[in-house]
N, C-alpha and C positions, 0 to 999 in steps of 0.2 A: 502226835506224829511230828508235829513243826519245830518243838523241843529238839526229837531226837536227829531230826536234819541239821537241825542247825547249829547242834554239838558235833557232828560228825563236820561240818561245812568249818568250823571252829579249830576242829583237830588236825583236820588236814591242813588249814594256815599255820598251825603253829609249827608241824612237821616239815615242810615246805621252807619257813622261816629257817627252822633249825638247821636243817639240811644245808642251806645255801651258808651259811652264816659257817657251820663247820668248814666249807671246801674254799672260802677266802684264805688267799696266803696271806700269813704273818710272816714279814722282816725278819721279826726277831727269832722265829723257829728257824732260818734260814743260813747254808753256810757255803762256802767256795771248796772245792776240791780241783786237783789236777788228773785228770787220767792218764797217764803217763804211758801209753799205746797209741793213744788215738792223737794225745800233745793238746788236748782239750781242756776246757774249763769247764765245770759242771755245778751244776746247782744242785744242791741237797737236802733236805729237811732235818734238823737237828734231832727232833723230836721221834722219826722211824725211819732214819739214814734212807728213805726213798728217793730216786733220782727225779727230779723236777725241773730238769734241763728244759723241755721240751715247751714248757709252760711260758716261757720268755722271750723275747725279742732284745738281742744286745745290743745297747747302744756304744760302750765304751768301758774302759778300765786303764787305770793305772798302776803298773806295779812296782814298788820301789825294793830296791837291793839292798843289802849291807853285806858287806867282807861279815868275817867269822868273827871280829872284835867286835861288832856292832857300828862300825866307820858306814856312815850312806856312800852308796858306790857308784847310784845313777836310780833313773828311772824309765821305763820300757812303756809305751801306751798302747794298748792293746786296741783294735778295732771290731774285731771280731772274736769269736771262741776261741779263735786258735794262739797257744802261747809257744814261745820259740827257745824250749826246755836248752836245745842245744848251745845258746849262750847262757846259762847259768854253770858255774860250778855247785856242786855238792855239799860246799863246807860254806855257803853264799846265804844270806837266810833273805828270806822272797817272801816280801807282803803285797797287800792289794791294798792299797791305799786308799781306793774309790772305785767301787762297779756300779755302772748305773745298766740297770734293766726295764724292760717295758715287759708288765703281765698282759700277754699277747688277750686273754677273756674280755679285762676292764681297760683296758689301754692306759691303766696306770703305770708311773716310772715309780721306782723304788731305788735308792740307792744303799747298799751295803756297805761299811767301814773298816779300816784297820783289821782285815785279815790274815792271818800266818798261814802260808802255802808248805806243803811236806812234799822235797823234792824226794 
């Protein structure tokens, strides 16, 4: 009987382990969108376009501009989620230069790079 305890007492770490081990966020599954209703910045999962906003604490972002030739036009720093869509033009291409985020679970920061925004 102490065998089969302590296969089941075994199985259940391993399950436990796995578990937790899946629900870490990876950077690299990770991506920036705009919501363009709410004029928010969103976090995504590459991997099942799930929204995963919720899961972070913003600390900052920078986004950098370029004209339609690819000319740098400026750069906008973001404090919070909110981006202020109404100073870009259309024809303007909008990267994020650097988002740093804190994973509100682990109090980890993570920063993301060189992102292209789709106004």
């Amino acid at each position: 009987m102490s065998a089969l305890n302590l296969f089941l007492l075994m199985a259940g770490m391993l399950s436990l382990t796995v578990t937790k081990t899946f629900a870490q966020i990876n950077p690299d599954d990770l991506t920036i969108k705009i919501n363009k209703q709410s004029k928010k910045i969103e976090v995504v999962k590459k991997s099942d376009g799930a929204n995963v906003t919720a899961s972070f604490k913003f600390n900052k972002a920078n986004i950098d501009i370029f004209d339609r030739g690819g000319d740098y036009a400026g750069t906008v720093e973001l404090k919070d989620w909110s981006v202020p869509l109404d100073e870009f033009s259309t024809d303007e291409i909008i990267k994020i230069s650097v988002i740093s985020l804190t994973i509100i679970e682990n109090g980890k920061t993570i920063e993301l790079k060189d992102i292209r925004l789709q106004l």
